[in-house]
Structure formats: structure tokens, C-alpha cells
C-alpha positions as CSV (number, residue, x, y, z in Angstrom):
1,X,143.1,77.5,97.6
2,X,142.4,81.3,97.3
3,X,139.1,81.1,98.1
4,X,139.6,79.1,101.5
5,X,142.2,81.1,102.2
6,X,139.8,84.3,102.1
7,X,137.0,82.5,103.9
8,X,139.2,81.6,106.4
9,X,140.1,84.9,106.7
10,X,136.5,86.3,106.9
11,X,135.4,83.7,109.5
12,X,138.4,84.5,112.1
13,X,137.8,88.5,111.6
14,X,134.3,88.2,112.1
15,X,134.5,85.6,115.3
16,X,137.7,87.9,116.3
17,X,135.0,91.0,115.6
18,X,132.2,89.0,117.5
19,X,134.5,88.3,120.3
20,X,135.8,91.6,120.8
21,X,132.0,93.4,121.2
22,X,130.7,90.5,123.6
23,X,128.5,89.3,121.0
24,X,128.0,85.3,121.9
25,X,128.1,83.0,118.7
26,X,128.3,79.1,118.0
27,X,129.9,77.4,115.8
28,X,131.3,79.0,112.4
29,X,130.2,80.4,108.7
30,X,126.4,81.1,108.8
31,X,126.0,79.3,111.9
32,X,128.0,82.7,113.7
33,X,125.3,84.4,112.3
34,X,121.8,82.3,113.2
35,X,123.2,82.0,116.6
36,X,123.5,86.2,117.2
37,X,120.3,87.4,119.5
38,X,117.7,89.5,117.7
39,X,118.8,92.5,120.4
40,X,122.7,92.5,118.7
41,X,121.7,92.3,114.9
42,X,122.3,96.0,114.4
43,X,125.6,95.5,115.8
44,X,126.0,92.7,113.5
45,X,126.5,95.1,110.0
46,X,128.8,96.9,110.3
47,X,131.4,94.4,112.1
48,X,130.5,92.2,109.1
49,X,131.4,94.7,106.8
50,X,134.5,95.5,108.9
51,X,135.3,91.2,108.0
52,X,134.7,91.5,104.6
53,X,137.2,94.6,104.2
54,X,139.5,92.8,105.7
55,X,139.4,89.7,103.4
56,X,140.1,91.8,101.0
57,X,142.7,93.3,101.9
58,X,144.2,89.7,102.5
59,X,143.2,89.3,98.7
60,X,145.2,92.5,97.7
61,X,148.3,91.0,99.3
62,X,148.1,88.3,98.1
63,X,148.3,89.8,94.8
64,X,150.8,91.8,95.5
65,X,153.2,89.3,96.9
66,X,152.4,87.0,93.6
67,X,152.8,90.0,91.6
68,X,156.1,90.5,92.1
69,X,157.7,87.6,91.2
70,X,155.6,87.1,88.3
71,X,157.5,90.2,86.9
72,X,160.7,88.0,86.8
73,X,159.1,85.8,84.8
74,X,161.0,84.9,81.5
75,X,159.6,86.4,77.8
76,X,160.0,84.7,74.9
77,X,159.3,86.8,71.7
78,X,156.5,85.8,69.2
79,X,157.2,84.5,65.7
80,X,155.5,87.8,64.7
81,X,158.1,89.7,66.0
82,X,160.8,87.6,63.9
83,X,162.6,88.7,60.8
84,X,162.3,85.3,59.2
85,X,158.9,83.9,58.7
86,X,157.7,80.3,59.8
87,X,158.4,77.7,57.5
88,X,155.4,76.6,56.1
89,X,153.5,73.6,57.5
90,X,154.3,70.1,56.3
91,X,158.0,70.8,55.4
């Protein structure tokens, strides 16, 4: 689900990005791409590096809005950290 969620994000910041510079495109994914005119490829770079920052930044907040709660997690202590050893096995 992370993953399509970061795709999804790269394809509507690149059609946004695409959009925005009058640069036609068709469809979606690599499609956007094949579809640019020879004449707008140097264009093309640099607003696809602009999509990718952007996805991951998306993936950085995503972290840090799971990180969070997973500091609220419960701990349990390990049997090494126990005064009494384990019983031993088959008793």
C-alpha cells in the first residue's frame, strides 16, 4: 500500500508539473512521458526530479506520522533481563 500510495503521488505531481508548464501529455506512468514532444524533453528533467522530491517527501510523512504512535507501543522485558532464569525445557 506504500508503494501505490508513492506512485500515486509521483504521477499527480508530475501531470500537476506537466500541466502547469503547458507541456501536453496522454494518459499516465510512462505513457506521460512517450507522449512529451522531442522540443519539451529538456523541460522534462528537472520537473521530474521536482515529482520525485515530492514523493518523498510524502514518504517522510508518512513515516513520521507512523512514527509516532509506534513510540506508544507497549514493551515487554526479555527473559534475559529477569532475575530468575527459565525453567528448563520439558518440565
Amino acid at each position: 500500500m506504500g508503494s501505490a500510495l508513492l506512485v500515486t503521488a509521483l504521477t499527480q505531481r508530475l501531470t500537476h508539473e506537466l500541466n502547469a508548464h503547458r507541456i501536453p501529455s496522454s494518459g499516465g506512468g510512462t505513457d506521460q512521458i512517450g507522449s512529451v514532444p522531442p522540443e519539451a524533453m529538456p523541460v522534462i528533467g528537472p520537473l521530474l526530479a521536482d515529482a520525485f522530491g515530492y514523493a518523498f517527501w510524502v514518504a517522510f510523512a508518512l513515516t513520521a506520522v507512523i512514527f509516532v504512535p509506534a513510540m506508544f507501543l507497549p514493551r515487554h522485558r526479555s527473559r534475559d533481563a529477569d532475575a530468575t532464569p527459565a525453567p528448563p525445557a520439558g518440565i
